[in-house]
VEXDREN-2710 file (C-alpha; in Angstrom, 1 decimal):
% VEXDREN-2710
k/r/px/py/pz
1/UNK/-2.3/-20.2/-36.3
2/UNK/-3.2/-19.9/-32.4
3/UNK/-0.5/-18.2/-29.9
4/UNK/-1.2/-18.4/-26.4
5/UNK/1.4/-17.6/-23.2
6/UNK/0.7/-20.6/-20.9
7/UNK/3.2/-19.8/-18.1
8/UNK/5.2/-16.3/-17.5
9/UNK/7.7/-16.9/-14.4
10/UNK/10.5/-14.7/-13.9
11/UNK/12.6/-13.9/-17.4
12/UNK/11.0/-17.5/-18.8
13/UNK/7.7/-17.5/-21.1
14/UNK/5.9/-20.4/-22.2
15/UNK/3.9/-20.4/-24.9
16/UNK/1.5/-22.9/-26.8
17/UNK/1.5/-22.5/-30.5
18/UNK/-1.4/-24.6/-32.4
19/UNK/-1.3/-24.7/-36.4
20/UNK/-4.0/-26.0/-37.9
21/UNK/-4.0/-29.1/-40.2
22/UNK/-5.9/-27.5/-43.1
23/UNK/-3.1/-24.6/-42.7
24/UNK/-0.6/-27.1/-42.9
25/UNK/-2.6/-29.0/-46.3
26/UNK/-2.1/-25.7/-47.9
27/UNK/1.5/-25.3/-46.9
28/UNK/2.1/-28.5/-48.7
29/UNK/0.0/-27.8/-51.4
30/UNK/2.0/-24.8/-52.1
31/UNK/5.6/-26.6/-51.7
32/UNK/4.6/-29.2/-54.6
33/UNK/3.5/-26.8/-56.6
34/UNK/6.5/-24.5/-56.2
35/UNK/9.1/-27.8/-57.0
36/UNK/6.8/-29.1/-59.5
37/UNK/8.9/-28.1/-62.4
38/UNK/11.8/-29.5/-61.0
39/UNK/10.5/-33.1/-60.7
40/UNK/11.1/-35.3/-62.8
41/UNK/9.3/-38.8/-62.8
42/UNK/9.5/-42.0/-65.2
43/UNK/6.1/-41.9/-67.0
44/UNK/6.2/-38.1/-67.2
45/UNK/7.4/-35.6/-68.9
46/UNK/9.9/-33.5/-67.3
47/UNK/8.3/-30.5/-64.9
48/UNK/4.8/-32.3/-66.0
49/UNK/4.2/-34.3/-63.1
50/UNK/0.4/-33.9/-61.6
51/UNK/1.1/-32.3/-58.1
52/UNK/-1.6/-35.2/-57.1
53/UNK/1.0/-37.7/-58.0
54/UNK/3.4/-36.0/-55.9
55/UNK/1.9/-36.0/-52.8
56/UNK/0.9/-39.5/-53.0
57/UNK/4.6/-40.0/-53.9
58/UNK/6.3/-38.0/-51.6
59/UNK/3.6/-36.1/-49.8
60/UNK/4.5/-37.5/-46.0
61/UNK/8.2/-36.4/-46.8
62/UNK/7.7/-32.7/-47.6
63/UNK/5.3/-32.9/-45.0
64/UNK/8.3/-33.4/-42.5
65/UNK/9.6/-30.2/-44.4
66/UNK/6.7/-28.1/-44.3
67/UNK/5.9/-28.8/-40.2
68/UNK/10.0/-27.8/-39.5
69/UNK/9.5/-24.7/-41.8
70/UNK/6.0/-23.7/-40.0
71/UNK/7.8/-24.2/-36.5
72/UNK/10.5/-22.3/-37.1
73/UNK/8.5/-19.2/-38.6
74/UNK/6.0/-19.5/-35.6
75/UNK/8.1/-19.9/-33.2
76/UNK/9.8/-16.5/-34.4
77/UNK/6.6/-14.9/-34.7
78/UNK/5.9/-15.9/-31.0
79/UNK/9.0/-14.2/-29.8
80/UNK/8.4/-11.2/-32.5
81/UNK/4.8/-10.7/-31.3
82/UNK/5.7/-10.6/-27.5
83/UNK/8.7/-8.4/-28.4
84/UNK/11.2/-10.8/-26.7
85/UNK/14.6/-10.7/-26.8
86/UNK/15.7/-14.1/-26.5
87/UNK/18.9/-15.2/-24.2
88/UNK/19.7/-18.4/-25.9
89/UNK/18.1/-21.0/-28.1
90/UNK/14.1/-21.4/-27.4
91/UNK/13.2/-24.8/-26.4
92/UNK/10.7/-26.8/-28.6
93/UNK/8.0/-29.8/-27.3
94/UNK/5.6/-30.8/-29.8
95/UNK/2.3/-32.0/-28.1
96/UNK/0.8/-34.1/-31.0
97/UNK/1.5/-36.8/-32.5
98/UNK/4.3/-36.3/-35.1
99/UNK/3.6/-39.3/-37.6
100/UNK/-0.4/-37.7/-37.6
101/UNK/0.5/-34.6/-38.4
102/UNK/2.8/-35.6/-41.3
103/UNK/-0.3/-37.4/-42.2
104/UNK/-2.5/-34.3/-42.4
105/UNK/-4.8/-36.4/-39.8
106/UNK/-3.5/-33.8/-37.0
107/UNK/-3.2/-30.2/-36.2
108/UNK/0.6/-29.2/-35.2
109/UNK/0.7/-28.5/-31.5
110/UNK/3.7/-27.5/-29.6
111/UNK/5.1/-25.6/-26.6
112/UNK/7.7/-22.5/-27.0
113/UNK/9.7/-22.0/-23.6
114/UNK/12.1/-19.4/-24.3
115/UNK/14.3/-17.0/-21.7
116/UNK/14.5/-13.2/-22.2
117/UNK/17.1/-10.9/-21.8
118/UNK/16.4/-8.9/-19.0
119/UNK/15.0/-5.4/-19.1
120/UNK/17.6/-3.1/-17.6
121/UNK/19.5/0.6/-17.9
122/UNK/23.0/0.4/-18.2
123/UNK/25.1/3.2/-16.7
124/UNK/26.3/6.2/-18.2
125/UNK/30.0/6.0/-19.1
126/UNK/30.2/9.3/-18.7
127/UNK/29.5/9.7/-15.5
128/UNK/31.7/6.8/-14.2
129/UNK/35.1/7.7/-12.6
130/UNK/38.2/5.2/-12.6
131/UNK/41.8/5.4/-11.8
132/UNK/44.2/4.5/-13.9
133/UNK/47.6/2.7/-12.8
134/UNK/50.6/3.5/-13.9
135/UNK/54.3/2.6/-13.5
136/UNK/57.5/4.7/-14.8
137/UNK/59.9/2.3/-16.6
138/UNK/63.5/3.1/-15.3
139/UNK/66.4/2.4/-16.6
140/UNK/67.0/0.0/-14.4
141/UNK/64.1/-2.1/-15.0
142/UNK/65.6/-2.3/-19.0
143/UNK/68.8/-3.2/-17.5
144/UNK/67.7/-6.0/-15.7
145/UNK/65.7/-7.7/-18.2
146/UNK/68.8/-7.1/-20.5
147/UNK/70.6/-9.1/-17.3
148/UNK/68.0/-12.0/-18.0
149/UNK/68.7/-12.4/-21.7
150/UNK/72.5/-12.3/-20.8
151/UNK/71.5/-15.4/-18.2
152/UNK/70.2/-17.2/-21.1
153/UNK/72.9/-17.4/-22.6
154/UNK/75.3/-18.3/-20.3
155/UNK/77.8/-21.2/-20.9
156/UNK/79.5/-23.9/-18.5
157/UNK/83.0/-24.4/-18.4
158/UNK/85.1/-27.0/-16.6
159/UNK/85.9/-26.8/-13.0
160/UNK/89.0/-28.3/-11.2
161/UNK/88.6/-32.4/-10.3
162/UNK/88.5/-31.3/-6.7
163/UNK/85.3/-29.0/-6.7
164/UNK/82.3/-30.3/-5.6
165/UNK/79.1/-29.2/-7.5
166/UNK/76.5/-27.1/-6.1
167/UNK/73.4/-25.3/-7.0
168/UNK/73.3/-23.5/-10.4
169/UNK/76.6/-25.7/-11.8
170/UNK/76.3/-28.2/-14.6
171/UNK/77.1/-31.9/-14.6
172/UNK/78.4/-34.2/-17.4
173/UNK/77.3/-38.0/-16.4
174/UNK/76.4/-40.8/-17.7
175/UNK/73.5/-42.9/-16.0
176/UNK/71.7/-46.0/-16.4
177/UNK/68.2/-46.3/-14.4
178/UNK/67.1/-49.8/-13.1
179/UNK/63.8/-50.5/-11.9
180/UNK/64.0/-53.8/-9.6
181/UNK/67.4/-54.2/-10.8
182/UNK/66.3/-54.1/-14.9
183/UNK/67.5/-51.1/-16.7
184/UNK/64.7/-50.0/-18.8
185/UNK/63.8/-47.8/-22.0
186/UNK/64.7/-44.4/-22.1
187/UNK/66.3/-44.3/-18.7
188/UNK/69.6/-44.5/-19.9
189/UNK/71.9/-41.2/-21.4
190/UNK/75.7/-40.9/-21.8
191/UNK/77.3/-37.7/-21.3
192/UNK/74.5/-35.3/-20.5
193/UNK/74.8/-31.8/-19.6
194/UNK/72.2/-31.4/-16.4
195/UNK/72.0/-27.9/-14.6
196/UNK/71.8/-28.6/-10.8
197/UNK/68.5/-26.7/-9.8
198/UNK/66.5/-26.3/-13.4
199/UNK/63.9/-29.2/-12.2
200/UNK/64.2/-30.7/-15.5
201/UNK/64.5/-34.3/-14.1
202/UNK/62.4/-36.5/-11.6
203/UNK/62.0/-34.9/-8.3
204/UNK/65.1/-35.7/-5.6
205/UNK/67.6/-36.7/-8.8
206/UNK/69.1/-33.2/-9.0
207/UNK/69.6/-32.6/-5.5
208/UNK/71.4/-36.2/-5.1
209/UNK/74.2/-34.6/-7.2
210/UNK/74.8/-31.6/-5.1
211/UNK/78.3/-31.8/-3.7
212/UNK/79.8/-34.6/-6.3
213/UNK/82.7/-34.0/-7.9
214/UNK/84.4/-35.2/-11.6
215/UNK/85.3/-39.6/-11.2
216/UNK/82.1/-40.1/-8.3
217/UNK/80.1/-42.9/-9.0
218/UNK/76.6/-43.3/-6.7
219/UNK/73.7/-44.5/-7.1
220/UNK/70.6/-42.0/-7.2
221/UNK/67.3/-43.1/-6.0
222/UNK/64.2/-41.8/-6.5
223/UNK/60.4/-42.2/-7.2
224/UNK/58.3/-41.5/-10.6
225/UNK/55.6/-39.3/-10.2
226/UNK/51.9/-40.5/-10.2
227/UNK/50.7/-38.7/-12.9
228/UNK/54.4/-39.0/-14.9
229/UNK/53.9/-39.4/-18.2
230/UNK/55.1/-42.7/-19.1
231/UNK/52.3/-45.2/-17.3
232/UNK/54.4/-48.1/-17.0
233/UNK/56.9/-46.0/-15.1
234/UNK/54.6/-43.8/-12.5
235/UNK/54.8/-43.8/-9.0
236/UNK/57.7/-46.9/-9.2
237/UNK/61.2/-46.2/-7.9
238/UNK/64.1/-46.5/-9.8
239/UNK/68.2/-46.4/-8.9
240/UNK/70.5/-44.9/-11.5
241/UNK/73.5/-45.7/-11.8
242/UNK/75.4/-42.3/-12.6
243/UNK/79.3/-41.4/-13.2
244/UNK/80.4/-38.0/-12.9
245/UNK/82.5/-36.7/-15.8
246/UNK/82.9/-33.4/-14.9
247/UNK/81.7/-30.0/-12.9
248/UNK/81.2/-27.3/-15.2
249/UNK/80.3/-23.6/-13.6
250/UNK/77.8/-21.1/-15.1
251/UNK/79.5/-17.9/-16.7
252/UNK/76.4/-15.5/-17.8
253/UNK/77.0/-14.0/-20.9
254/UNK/78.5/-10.2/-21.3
255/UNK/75.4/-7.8/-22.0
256/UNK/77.6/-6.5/-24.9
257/UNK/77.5/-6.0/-28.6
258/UNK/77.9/-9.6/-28.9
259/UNK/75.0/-10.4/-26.9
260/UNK/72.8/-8.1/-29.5
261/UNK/74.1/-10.1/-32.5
262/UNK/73.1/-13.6/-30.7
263/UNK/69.4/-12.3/-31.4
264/UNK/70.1/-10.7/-34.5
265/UNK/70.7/-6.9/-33.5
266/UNK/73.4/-4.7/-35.1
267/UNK/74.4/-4.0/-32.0
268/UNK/73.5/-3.4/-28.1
269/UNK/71.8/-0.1/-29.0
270/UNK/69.5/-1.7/-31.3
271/UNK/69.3/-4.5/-28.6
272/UNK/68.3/-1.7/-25.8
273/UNK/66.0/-0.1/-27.9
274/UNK/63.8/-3.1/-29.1
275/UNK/63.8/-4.4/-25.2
276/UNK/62.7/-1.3/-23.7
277/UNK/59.7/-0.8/-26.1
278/UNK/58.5/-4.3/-25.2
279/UNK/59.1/-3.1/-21.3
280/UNK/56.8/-0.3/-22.3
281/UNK/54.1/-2.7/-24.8
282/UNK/54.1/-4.9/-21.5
283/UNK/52.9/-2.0/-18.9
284/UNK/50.7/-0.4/-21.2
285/UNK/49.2/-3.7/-21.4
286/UNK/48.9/-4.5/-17.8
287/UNK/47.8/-0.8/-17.0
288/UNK/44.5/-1.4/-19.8
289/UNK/44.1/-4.8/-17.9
290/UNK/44.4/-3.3/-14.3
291/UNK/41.7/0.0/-15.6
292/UNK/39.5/-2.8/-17.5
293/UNK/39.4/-4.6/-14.1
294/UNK/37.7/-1.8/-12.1
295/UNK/35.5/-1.2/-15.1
296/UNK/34.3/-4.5/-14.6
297/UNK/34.1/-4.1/-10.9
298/UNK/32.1/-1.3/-10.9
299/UNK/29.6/-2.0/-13.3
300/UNK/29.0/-5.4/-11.8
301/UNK/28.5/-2.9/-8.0
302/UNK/26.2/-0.4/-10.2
303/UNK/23.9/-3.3/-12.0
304/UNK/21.3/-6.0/-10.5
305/UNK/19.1/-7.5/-12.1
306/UNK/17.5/-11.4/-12.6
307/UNK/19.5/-13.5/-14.7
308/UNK/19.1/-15.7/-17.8
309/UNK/19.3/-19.0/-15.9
310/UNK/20.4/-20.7/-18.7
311/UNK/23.0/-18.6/-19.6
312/UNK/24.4/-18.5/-16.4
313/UNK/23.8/-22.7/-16.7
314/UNK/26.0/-22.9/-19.4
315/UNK/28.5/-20.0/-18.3
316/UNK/29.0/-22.3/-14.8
317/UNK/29.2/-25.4/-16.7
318/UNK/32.0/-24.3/-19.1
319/UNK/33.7/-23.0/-16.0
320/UNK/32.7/-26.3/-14.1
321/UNK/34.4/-28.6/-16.7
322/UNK/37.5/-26.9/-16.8
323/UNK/38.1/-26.8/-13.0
324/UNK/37.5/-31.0/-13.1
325/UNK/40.3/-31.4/-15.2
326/UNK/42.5/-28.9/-13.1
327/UNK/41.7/-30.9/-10.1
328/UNK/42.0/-34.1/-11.7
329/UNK/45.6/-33.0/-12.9
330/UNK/46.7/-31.9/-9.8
331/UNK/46.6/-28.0/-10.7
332/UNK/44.1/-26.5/-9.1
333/UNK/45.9/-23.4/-6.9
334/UNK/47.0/-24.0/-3.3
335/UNK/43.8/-22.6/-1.9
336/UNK/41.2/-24.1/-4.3
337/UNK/42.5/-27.4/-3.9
338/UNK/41.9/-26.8/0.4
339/UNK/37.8/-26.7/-1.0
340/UNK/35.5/-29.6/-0.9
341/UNK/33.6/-29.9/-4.7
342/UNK/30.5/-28.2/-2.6
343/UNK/32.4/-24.9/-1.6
344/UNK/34.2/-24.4/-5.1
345/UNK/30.6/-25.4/-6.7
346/UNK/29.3/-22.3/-4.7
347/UNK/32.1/-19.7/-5.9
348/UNK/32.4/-20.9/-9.6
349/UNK/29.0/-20.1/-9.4
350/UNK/29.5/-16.5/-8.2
351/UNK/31.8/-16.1/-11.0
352/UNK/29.3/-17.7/-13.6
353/UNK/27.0/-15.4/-12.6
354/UNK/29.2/-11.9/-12.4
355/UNK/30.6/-12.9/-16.2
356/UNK/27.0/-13.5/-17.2
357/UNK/25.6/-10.2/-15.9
358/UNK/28.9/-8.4/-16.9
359/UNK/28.3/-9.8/-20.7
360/UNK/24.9/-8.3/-20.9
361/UNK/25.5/-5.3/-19.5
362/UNK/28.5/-4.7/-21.9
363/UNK/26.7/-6.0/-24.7
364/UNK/23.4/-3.1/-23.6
365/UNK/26.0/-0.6/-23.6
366/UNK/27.3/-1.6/-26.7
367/UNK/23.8/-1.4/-28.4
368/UNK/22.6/1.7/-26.7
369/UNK/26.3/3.8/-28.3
370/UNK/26.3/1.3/-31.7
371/UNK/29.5/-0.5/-31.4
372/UNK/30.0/-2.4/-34.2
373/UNK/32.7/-4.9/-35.3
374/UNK/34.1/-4.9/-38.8
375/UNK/34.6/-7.5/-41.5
376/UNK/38.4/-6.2/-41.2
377/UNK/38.2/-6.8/-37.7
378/UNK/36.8/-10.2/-37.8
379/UNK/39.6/-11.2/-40.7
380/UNK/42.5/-9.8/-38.5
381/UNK/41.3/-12.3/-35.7
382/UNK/40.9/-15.5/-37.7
383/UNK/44.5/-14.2/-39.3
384/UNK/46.0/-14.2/-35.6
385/UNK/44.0/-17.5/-34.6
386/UNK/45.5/-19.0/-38.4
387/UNK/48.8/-18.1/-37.3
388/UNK/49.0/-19.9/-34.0
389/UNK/48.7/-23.1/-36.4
390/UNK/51.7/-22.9/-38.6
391/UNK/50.9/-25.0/-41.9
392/UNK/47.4/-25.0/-40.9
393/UNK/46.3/-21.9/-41.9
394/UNK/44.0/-22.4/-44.2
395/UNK/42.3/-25.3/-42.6
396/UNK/41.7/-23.0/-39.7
397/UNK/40.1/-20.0/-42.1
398/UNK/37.9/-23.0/-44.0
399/UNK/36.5/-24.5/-40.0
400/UNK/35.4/-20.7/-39.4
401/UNK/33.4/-20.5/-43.0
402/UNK/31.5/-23.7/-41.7
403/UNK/31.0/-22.4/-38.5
404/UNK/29.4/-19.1/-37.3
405/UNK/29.3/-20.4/-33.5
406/UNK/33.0/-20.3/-33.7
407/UNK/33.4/-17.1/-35.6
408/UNK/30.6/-15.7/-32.8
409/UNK/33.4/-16.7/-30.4
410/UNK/36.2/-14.8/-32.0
411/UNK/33.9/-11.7/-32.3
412/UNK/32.6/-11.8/-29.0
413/UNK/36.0/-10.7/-26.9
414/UNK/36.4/-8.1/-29.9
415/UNK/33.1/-6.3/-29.0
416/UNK/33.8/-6.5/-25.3
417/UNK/37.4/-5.0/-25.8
418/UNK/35.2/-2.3/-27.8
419/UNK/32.6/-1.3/-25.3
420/UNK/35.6/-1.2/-23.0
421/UNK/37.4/1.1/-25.0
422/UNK/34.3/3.2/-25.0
423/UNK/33.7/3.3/-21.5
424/UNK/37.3/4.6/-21.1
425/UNK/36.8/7.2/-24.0
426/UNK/34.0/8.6/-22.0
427/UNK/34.1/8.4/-18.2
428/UNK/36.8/10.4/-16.2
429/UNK/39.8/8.5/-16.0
430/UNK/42.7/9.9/-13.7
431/UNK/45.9/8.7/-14.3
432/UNK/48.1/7.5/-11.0
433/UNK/51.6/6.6/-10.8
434/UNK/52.5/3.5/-8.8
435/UNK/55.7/1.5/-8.1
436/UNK/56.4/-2.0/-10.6
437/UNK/54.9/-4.6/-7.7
438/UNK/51.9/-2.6/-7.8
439/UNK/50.9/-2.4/-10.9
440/UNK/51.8/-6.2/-12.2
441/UNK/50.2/-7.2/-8.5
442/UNK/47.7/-10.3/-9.5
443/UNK/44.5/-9.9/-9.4
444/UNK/41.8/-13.2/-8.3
445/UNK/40.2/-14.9/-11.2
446/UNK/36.6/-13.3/-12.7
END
């Protein structure tokens, strides 16, 4: 077997790998003899079969076997020999002629092209400093989200004929929609409770009712979205035909012992007690998010090096995808959507690369301190994953047995939450107390 480096150009290496067809003959040779037992042949005696009968029988098919075993282990000694750390699947191009060397008429020639990981330091966690934000929970912030879960619950009750709705009130009505003066499927309800203001039907129909009172009859028109769901209905107009029953005003619910038992709480205490520990669960999360943040920032300042271009290929084209369908659904964010495909090309590349050079610097510092991820671990996340499919469960657990890509997936944001955790056991981190808006302030995308 010859190994030669044909090309060496930034972190890519090409080499040519020639394996020669007597090797190969003995490669085969061996194979037959090794499943010669096994084979079993009309004529012979079980296990008894010549190993010349074999190759004339099935010689070109083990062949096939042989030449993807030999690739593989040379290609692996290719890497091995040159010490390469490889940053994602070596590429393969056979130079000969595939049905001669199958043959035996033809030595096996291909060419290895295969990125590294780059060769770099990571910084010392140790000596990197970071703030910490922080934000004191009050007891006001407990009692307003108690406030929220009272709102809720809140429940309509009749106004007088006379008052006119507005904003925040409920309607009962009946409707029928027409579309070019045919009342069609589904656009018809009787007696329908419909908060004024919740959005929850077409654009324009809500507002239309603002200022009706109980016995008004009108017509309502307005205009399906585009992209509404139902395709025979999008972007038509319809009229419905709606009757007013009656005007029914909001009263929030008591934030009382009552309240508590609506969500199964002996009682407010209990009620209090469970809110303000997921106040607390919430800011403790949102301070490790804030702290993981400048991590990320500063080792991305403190670290350049070449990248992987194939990993940061794959990294923008992941990214790439998803930001097509936003756009196409209308959801890209208000300043995004301002960008022509060009300009958001350019920064979704920026990002592409930052997550790629982020990953491998995280994964170097998780080698360099030996961060390992357990079985336990690993179960624990296919248990959450399992549980976001109820009834599925085991289906789920079963797709991650025939897949390690996917269970390299889940493990993957478990080691990086590790190394983080590291980085934060280590380096000086200073605690700094802040007010609410700071702290849950939003961050741009990474």
């Amino acid at each position: 077997m010859q190994i030669k480096e044909v090309e060496a150009e930034g972190l890519k290496r090409t080499y040519a790998v020639t394996v020669p067809k007597e090797e190969l003959s003995e490669k085969l040779d061996a194979k037959i003899k090794e499943m010669q037992p096994q084979v079993s042949l009309k004529g012979f005696r079980p296990g008894k079969v010549p190993t010349s009968h074999i190759r004339k029988m099935f010689g070109q098919s083990i062949m096939k076997d042989v030449v993807e075993d030999v690739v593989n282990e040379s290609s692996q000694q290719a890497i091995n020999d040159n010490k390469i750390r490889p940053a994602g699947q070596p590429k393969i191009d056979l130079r000969a002629n595939g049905e001669e060397v199958t043959n035996g008429e033809a030595d096996l020639e291909y060419q290895l092209t295969v990125e590294m990981i780059p060769e770099f330091e990571p910084a010392d966690p140790e000596k990197l400093k970071f703030t910490r934000l922080t934000s004191e929970i009050t007891d006001d912030v407990v009692t307003e989200r108690l406030g929220t879960l009272a709102e809720g619950q809140k429940t309509y009750k009749k106004k007088a004929k006379t008052a006119k709705a507005k904003n925040e009130d409920a309607v009962l009505i009946n409707f029928v929609g027409r579309i070019d003066g045919e009342a069609f499927e589904g656009g018809s309800l009787d007696e329908h409770e419909l908060v004024l203001g919740s959005g929850s039907f077409i654009p324009g129909f809500e507002d239309q009712l603002v200022g009706a009172k109980a016995g008004d009859k009108l017509d309502v028109t307005v205009t399906f979205p585009e992209n509404y769901q139902a395709a025979d209905l999008a972007g038509k107009e319809a009229v419905f035909e709606t009757e007013v029953i009656e005007v029914r005003g909001a009263k929030p619910a008591e934030v009382d012992d009552a309240l508590a038992e609506r969500f199964g709480f002996e009682n407010l205490e209990k009620l209090t007690e469970t809110v303000k520990e997921q106040v607390e669960n919430e800011y403790t999360m949102q301070s490790r998010m804030k702290l993981k943040r400048a991590i990320l920032d500063e080792l991305d300042k403190k670290h350049k090096f070449d990248l992987p271009p194939g990993m940061v290929e794959a990294e923008f084209s992941a990214i790439w995808q998803q930001v097509q369908a936003e756009k196409e659904a209308g959801n890209l964010d208000e300043e995004d959507a301002k960008k022509t495909d060009k300009q958001l090309e350019k920064d979704y590349r920026k990002i592409a690369e930052r997550r790629v050079r982020l990953g491998l610097v995280l994964a170097e510092m998780g080698q360099k301190a030996d961060v390992q991820i357990s079985n336990e671990e690993l179960q624990q996340a296919m248990v959450a994953e399992a549980r976001q499919f109820p009834g599925q469960e085991q289906q789920v657990f079963e797709f991650y047995q025939k897949n390690p890509q996917a269970v390299a997936q889940l493990r993957a944001p478990i080691y990086e939450e590790k190394v983080v955790d590291l980085i934060i056991e280590k380096a000086k981190v200073t605690d700094k107390k802040v007010e609410k808006d700071v702290l849950f302030e939003e961050d741009e995308m990474i």
